[in-house]
Backbone bond lengths (Angstrom), bond angles and torsions (degrees), N, CA, C in turn:
res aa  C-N    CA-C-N  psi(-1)  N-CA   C-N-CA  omega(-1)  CA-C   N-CA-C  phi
1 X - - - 1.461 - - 1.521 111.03 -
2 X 1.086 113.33 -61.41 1.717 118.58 155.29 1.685 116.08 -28.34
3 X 0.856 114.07 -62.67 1.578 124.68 165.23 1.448 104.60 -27.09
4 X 1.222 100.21 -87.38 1.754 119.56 178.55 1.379 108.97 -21.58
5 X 1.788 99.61 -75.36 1.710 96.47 -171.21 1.367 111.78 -69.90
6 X 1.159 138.33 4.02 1.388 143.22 138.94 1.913 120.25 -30.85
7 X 0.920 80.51 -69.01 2.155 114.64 -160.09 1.535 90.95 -79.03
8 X 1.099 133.55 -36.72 1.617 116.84 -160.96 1.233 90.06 -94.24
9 X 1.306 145.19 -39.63 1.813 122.85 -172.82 1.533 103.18 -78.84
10 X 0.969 121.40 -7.10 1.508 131.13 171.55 1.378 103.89 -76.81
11 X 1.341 128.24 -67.97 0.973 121.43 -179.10 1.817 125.90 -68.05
12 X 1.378 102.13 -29.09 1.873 101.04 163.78 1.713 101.09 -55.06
13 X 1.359 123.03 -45.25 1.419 110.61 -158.19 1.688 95.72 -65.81
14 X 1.420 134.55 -62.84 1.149 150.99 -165.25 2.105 89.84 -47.33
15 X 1.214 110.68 -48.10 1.504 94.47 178.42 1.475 126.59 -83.59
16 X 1.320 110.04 -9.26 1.309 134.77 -179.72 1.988 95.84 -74.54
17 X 1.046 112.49 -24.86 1.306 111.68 -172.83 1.417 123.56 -113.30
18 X 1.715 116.08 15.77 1.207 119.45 -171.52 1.632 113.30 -124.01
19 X 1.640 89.90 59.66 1.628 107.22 159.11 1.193 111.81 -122.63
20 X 1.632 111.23 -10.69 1.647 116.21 -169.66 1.497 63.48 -109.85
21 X 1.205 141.58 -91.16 1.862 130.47 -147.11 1.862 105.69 -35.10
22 X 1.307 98.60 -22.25 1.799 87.48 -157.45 1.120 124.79 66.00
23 X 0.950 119.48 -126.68 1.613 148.40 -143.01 1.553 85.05 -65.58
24 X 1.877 86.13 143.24 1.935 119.14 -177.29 1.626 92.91 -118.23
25 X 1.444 132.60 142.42 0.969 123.50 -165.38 1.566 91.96 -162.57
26 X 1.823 124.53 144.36 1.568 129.82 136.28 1.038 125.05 -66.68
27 X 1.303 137.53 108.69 1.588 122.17 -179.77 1.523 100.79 -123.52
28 X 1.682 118.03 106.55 1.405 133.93 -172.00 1.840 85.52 -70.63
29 X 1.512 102.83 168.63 1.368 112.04 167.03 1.298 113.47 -95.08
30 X 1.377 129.69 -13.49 1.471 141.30 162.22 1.402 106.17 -120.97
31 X 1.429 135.02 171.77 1.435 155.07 154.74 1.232 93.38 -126.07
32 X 0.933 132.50 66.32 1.828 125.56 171.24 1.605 99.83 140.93
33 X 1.527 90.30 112.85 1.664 97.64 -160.85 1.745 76.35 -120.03
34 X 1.635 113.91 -159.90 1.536 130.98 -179.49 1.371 91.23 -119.03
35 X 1.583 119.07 151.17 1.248 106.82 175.09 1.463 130.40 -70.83
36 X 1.175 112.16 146.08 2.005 123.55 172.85 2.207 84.06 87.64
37 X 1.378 121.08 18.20 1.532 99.65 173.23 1.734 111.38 -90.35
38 X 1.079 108.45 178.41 1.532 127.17 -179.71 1.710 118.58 -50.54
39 X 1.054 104.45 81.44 1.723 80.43 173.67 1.410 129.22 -81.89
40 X 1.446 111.94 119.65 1.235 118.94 -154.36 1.852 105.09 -126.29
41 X 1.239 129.52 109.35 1.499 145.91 -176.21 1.634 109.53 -140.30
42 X 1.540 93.32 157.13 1.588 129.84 -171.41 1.558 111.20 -101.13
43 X 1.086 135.10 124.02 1.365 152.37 122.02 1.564 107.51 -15.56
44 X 1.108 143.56 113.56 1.897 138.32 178.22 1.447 101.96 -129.60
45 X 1.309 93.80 144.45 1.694 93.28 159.74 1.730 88.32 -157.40
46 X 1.876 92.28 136.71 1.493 96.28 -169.17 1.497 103.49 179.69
47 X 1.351 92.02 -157.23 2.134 85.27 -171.28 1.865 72.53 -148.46
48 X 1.671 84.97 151.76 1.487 125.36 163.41 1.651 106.92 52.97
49 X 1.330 89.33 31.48 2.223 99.79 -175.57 1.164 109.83 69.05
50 X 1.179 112.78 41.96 2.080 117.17 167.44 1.186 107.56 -151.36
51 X 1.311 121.19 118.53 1.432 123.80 -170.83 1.592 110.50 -149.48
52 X 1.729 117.58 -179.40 1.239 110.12 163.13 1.471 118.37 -95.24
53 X 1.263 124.80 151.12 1.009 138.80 -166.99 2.058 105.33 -78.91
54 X 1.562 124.18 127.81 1.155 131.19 -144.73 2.060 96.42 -123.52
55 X 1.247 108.17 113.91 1.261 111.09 -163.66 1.547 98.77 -94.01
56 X 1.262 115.24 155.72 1.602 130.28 -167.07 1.588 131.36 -67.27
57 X 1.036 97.04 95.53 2.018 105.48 -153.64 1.621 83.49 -107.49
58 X 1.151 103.55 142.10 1.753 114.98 -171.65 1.622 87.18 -105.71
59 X 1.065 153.98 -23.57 1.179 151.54 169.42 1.348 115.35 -51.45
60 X 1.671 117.89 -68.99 1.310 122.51 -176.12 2.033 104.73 -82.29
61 X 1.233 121.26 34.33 1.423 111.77 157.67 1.347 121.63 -116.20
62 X 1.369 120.40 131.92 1.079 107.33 -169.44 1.649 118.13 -100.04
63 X 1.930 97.30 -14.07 1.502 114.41 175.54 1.515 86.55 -155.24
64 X 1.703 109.32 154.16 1.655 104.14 162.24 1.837 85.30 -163.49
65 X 1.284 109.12 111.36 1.734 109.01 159.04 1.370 106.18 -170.55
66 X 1.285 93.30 179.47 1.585 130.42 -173.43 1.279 129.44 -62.34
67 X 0.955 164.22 125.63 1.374 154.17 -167.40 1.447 102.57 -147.66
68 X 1.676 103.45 127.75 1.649 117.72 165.55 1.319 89.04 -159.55
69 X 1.509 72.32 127.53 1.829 96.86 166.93 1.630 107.41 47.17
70 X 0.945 138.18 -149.27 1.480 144.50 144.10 1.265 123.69 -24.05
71 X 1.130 123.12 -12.99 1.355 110.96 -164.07 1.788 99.98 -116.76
72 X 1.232 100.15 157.33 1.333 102.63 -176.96 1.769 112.88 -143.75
73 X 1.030 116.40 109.92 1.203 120.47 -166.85 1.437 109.02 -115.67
74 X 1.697 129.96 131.27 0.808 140.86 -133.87 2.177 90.28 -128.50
75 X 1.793 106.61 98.65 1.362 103.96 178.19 1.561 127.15 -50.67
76 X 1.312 100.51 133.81 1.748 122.88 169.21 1.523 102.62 -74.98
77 X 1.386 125.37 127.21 1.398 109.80 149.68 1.669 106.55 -162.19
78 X 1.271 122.22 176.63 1.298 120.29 -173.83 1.789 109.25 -100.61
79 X 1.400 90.71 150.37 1.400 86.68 175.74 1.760 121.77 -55.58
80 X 1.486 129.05 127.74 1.172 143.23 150.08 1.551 87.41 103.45
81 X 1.245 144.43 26.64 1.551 153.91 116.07 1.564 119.80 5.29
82 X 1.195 130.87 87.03 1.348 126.13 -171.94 1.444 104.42 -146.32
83 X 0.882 103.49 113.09 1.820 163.11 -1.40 1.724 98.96 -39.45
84 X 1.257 126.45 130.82 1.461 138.45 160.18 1.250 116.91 -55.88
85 X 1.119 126.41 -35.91 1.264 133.76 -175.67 1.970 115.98 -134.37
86 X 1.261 100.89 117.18 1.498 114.10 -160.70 1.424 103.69 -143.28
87 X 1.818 120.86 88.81 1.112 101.83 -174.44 1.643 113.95 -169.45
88 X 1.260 127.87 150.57 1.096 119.21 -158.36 1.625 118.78 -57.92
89 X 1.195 117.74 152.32 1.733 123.76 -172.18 1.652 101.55 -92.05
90 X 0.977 118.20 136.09 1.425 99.92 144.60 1.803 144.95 -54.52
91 X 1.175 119.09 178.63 1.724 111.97 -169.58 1.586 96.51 -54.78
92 X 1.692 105.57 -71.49 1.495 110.27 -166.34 1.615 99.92 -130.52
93 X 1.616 124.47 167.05 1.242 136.20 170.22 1.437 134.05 116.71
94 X 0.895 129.77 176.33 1.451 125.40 -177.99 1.498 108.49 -78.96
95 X 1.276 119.63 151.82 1.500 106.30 -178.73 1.682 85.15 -149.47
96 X 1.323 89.60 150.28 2.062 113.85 -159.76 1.801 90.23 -124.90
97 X 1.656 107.50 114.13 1.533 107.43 161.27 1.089 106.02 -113.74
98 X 1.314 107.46 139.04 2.196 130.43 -177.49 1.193 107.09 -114.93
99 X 0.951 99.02 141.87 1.462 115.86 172.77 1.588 128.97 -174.79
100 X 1.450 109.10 118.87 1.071 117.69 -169.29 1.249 114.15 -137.44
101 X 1.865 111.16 133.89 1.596 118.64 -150.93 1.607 99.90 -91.75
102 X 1.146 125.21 156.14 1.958 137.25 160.46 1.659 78.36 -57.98
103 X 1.452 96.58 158.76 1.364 123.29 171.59 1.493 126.17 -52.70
104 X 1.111 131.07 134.67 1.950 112.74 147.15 1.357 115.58 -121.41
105 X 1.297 110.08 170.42 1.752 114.01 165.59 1.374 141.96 -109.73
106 X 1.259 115.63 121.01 1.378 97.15 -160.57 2.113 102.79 -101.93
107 X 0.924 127.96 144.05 1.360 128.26 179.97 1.993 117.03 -91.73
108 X 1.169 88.67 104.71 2.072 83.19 179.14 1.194 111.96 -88.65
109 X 1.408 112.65 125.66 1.792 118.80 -168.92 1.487 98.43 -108.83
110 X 1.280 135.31 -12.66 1.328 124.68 149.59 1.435 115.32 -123.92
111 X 1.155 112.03 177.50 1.577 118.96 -154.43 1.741 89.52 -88.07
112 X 1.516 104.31 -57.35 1.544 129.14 -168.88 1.837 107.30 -22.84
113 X 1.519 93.10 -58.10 1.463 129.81 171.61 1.941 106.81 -27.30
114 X 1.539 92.92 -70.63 1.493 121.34 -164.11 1.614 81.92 -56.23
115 X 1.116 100.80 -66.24 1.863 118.25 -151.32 1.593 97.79 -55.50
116 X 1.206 124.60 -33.05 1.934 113.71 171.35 1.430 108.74 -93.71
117 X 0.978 115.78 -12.93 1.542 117.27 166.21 2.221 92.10 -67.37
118 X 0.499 124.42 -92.98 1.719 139.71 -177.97 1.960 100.67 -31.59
119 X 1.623 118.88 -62.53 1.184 89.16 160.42 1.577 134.65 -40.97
120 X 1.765 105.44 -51.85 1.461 105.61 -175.95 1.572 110.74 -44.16
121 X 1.359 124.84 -49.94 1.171 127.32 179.61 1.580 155.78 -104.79
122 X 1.642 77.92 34.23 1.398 125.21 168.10 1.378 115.66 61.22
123 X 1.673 115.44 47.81 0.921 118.81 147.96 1.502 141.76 -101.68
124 X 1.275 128.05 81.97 1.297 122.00 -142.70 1.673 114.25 -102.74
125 X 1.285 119.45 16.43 1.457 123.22 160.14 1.452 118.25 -110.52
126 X 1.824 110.21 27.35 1.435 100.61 -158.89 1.469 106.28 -74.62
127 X 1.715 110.98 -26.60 1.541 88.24 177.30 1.785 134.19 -81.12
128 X 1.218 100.33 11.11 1.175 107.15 -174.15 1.645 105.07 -105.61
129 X 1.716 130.39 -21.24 1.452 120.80 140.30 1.049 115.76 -76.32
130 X 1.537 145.53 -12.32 1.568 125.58 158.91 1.388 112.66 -30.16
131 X 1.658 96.48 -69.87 1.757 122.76 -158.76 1.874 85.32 -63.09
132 X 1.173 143.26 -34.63 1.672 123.50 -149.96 1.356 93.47 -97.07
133 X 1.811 114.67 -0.18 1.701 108.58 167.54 1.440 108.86 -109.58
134 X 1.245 102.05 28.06 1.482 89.28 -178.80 1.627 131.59 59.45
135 X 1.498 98.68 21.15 1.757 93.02 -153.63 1.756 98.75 -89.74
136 X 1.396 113.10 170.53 1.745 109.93 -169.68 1.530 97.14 -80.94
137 X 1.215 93.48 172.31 1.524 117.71 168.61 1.272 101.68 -78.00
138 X 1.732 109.72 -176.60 1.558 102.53 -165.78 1.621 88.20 -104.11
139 X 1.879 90.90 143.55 1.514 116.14 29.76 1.437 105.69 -112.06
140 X 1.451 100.25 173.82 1.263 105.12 -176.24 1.761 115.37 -175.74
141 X 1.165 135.65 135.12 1.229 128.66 -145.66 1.373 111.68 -114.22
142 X 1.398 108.86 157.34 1.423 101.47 -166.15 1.863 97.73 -127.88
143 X 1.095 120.14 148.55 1.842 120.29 178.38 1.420 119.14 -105.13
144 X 1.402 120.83 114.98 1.418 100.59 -164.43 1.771 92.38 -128.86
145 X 1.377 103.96 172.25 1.552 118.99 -167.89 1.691 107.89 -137.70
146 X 0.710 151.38 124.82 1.577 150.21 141.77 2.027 120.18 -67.21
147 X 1.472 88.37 135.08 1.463 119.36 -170.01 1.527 120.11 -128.94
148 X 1.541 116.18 71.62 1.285 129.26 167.53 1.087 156.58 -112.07
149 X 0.885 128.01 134.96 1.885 144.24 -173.57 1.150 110.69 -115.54
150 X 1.709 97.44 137.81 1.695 110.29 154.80 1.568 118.30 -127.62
151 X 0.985 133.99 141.89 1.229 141.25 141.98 1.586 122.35 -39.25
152 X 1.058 129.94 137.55 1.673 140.69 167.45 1.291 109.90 -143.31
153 X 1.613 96.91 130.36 1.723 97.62 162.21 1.360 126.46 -82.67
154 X 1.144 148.19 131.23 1.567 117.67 170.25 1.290 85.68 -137.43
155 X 1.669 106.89 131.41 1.615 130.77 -165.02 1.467 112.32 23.29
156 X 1.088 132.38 -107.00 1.674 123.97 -148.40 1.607 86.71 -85.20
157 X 1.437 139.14 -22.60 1.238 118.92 178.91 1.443 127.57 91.51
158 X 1.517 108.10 -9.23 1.291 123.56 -167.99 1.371 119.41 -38.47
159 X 1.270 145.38 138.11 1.546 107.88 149.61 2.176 82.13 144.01
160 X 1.245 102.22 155.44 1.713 98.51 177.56 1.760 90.95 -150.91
161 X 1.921 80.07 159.16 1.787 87.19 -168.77 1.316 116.31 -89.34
162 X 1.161 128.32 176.15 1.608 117.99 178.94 1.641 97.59 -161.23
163 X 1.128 100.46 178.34 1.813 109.32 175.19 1.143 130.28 -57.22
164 X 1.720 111.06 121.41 1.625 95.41 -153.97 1.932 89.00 -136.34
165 X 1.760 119.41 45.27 0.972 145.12 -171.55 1.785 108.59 12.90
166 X 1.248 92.90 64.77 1.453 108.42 153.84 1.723 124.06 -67.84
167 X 1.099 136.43 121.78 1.355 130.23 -171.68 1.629 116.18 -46.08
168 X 1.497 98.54 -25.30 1.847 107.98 172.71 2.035 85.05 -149.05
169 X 1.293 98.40 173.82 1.175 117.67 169.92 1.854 112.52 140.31
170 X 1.738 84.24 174.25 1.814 105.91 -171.01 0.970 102.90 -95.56
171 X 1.337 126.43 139.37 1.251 130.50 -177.67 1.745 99.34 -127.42
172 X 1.167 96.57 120.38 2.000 98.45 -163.41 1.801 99.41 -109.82
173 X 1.231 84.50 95.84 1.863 113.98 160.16 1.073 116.95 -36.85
174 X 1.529 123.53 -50.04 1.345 124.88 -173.31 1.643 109.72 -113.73
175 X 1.255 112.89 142.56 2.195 101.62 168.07 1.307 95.76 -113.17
176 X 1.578 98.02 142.72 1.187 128.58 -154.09 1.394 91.47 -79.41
177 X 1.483 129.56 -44.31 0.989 125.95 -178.89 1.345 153.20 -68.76
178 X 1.355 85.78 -5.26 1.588 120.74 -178.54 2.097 120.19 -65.77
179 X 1.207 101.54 133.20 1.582 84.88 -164.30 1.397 131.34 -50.74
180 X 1.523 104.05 -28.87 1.028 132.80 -175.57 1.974 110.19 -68.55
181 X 1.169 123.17 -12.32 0.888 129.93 -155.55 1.409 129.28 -65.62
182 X 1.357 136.77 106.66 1.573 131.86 -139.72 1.513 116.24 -103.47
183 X 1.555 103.62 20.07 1.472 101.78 175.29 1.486 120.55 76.69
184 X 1.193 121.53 6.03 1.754 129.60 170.58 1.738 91.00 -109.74
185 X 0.693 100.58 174.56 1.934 131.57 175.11 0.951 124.22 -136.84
186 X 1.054 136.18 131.62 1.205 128.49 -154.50 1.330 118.50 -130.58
187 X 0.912 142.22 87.23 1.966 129.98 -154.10 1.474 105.93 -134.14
188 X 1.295 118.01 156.87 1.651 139.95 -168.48 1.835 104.86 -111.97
189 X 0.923 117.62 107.49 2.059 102.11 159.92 1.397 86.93 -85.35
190 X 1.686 77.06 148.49 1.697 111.15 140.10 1.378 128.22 -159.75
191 X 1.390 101.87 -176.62 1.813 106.11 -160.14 1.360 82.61 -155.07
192 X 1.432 108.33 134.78 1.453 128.30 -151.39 1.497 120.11 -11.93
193 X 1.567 103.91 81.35 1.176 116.20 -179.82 1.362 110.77 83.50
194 X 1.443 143.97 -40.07 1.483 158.51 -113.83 1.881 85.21 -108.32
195 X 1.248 128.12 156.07 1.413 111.09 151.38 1.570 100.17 -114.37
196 X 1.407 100.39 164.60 1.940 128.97 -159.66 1.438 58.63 -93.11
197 X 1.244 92.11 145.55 1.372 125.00 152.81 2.146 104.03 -117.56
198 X 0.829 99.28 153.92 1.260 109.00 179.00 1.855 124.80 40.88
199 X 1.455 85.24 50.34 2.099 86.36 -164.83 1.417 107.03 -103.88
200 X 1.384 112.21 160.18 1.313 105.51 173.18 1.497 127.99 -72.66
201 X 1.747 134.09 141.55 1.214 103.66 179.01 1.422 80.49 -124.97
202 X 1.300 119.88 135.93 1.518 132.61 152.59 1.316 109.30 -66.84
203 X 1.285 146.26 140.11 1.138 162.05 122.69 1.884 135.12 -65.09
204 X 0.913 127.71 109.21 1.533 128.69 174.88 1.259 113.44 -99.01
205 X 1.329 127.80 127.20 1.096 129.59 -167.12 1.518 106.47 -134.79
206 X 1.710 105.07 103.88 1.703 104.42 171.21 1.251 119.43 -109.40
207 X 1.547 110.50 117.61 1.289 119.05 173.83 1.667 117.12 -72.64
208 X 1.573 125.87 158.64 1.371 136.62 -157.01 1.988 99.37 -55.95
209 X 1.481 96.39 -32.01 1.605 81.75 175.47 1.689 123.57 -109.34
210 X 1.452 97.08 48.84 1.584 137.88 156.42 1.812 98.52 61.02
211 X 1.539 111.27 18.65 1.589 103.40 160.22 1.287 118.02 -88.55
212 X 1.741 114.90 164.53 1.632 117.22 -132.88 1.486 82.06 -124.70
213 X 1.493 125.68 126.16 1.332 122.18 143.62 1.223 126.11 -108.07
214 X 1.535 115.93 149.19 1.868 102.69 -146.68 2.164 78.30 -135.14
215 X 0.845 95.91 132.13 2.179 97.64 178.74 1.926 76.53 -161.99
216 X 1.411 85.88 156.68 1.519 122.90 -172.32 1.357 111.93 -107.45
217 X 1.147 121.61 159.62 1.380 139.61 -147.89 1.455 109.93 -164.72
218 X 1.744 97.55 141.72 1.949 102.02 174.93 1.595 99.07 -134.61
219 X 1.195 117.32 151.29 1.463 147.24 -177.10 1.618 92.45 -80.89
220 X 1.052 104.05 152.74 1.823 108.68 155.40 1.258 121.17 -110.59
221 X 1.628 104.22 -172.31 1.935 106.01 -171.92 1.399 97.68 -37.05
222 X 1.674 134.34 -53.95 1.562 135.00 -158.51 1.484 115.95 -79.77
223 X 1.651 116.02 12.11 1.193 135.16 -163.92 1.776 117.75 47.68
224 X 1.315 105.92 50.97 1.509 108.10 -152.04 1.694 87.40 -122.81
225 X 1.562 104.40 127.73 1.713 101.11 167.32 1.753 92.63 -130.00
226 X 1.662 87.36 140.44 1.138 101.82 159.49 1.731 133.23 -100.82
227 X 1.012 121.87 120.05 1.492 112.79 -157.88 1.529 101.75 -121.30
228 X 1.459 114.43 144.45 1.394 109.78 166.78 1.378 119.66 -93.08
229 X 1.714 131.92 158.15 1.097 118.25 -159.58 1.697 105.05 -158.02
230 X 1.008 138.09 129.28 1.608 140.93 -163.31 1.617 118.93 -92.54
231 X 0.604 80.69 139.62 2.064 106.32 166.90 1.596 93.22 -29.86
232 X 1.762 114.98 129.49 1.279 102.41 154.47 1.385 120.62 79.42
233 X 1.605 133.70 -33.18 1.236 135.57 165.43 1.543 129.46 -87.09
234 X 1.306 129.12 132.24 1.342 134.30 -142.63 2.113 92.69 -102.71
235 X 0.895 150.58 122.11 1.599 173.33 154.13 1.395 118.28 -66.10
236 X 1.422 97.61 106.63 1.920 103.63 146.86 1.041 126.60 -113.14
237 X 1.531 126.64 110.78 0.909 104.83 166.16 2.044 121.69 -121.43
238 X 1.369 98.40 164.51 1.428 131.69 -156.21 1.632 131.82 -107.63
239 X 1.328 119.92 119.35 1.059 91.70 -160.31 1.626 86.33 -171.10
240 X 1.757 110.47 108.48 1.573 119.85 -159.06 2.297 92.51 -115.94
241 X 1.561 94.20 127.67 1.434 108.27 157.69 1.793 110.93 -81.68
242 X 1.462 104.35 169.49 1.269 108.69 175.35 1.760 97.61 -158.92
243 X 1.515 95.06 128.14 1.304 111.75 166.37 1.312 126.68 -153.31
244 X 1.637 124.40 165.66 1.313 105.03 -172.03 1.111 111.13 -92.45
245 X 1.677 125.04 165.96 1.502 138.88 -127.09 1.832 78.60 -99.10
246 X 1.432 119.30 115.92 1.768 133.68 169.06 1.136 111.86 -62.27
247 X 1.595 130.95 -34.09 1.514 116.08 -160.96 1.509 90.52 -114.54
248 X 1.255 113.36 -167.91 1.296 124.56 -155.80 1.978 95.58 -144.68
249 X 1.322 113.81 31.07 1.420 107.77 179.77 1.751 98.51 -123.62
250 X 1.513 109.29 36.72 1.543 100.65 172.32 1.475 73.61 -157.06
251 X 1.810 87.81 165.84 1.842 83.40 178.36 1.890 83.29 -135.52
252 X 1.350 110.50 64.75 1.839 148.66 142.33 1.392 84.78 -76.10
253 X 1.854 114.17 141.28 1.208 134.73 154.42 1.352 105.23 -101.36
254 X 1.319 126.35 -40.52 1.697 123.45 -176.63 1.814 103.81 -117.50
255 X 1.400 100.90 150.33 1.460 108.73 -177.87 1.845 90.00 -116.00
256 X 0.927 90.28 144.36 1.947 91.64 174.74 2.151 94.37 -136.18
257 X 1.063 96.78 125.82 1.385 132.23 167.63 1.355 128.21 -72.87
258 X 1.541 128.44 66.41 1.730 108.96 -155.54 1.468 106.36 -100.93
259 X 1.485 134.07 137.56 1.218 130.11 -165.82 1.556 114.41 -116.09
260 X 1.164 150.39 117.09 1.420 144.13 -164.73 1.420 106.86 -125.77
261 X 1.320 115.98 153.50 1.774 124.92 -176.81 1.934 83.83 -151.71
262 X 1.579 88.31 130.85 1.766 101.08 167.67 1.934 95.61 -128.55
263 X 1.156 85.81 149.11 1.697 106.35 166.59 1.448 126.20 177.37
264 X 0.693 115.05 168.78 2.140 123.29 -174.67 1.245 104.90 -81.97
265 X 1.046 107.62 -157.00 1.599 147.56 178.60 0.898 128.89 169.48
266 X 1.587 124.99 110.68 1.777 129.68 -156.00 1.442 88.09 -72.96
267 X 1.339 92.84 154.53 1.625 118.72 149.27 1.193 126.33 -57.12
């Protein structure tokens, strides 16, 4: 019990602070395990693919499991669990982890704040739908959710991802791991079901001696970006909706939607 009330004001502060950290991310400790080994990954929240590591609160999840092939298995773990996810692999195939957090709120006490938050993420008429919703000046709060995927190899890797009705998310066309694999990437947004056509996708790019290259990216009419991607370097990519808050049981004026996909690329 001591434990507990330990870890949870720890962890409100760590979420209390991840509008300036950004980015929600899976980060496995391998992308390429042996088959039937441990799959073992991190919870992140951080900027430019470096973050602190986010221990397993059954409160703030709103979905967290496994995916192979057909099957969908929904993770066991104990509260304050770090590594978040600790759990057996299957023999061989691709394996898809989801996870998506309950809401939080973050409060903007200047506009300036809001307004480079919204450039960064390529929304650039936001102050002109603020004002056409009538919404206040600051302060004023915004509700946000996390929407993530990773990729895993386990032995031959077999297996490709598809829609697994995430409220936002990447839907990766191509596996990286696959032999055949031609060095583009290939990924889909969407937002409830719908695909973005024309959205931004941030890209993170860590090379083997763990420096970060960060270049921007757009979807087309089919919400489809193609991205190129290297030998050996591990990928996040990013990619946040924004809309205003539908129900009337938070008093959030904007809901923001952030969607993440991590995976490798063999050597």
């Amino acid at each position: 019990m001591i434990f507990i009330r330990l870890i949870v004001p720890l962890w409100c502060a760590i979420c209390a602070t991840s509008a300036t950290a950004h980015e929600f991310w899976i980060e496995p400790e391998r992308y390429q395990v042996p088959p039937s080994a441990q799959i073992v990954a991190r919870l992140k929240n951080g900027e430019e693919f470096e973050g602190v590591n986010l221990s397993y609160f059954e409160r703030r999840i709103a979905r967290f499991d496994v995916v192979v092939g057909d099957t969908i298995r929904p993770v066991e773990a104990r509260m304050g669990d770090n590594p978040a996810l600790d759990v057996p692999g299957p023999v061989e195939g691709l394996v898809i982890v989801v996870h998506e957090t309950t809401p939080s709120l973050l409060t903007y006490r200047e506009w300036a704040k809001f307004q480079k938050f919204a450039d960064h993420k390529d929304f650039p008429n936001i102050a002109a739908r603020h004002a056409d919703n009538r919404f206040p000046e600051p302060p004023f709060k915004e509700r946000y959710t996390r929407h993530a995927k990773s990729l895993i190899a386990v032995g031959d890797a077999i297996g490709t991802d598809r829609a697994l009705g995430l409220k936002t998310e990447f839907i990766a066309l191509t596996n990286p791991y696959a032999p055949d694999f031609d060095g583009i990437m290939q990924v889909q947004v969407t937002l409830d079901g719908e695909v973005r056509a024309d959205a931004q996708v941030e890209v993170f790019d860590r090379a083997p001696d763990n420096s970060v290259t960060i270049t921007l990216h757009r979807t087309d009419e089919s919400g489809i970006a193609a991205i190129p991607v290297t030998p050996g370097h591990d990928y996040l990519f990013d990619a946040v909706a924004i809309a205003p808050t539908p129900d009337a049981d938070t008093d959030a004026v904007w809901d923001t939607y952030w969607a993440a996909l991590t995976f490798a690329v063999p050597e």
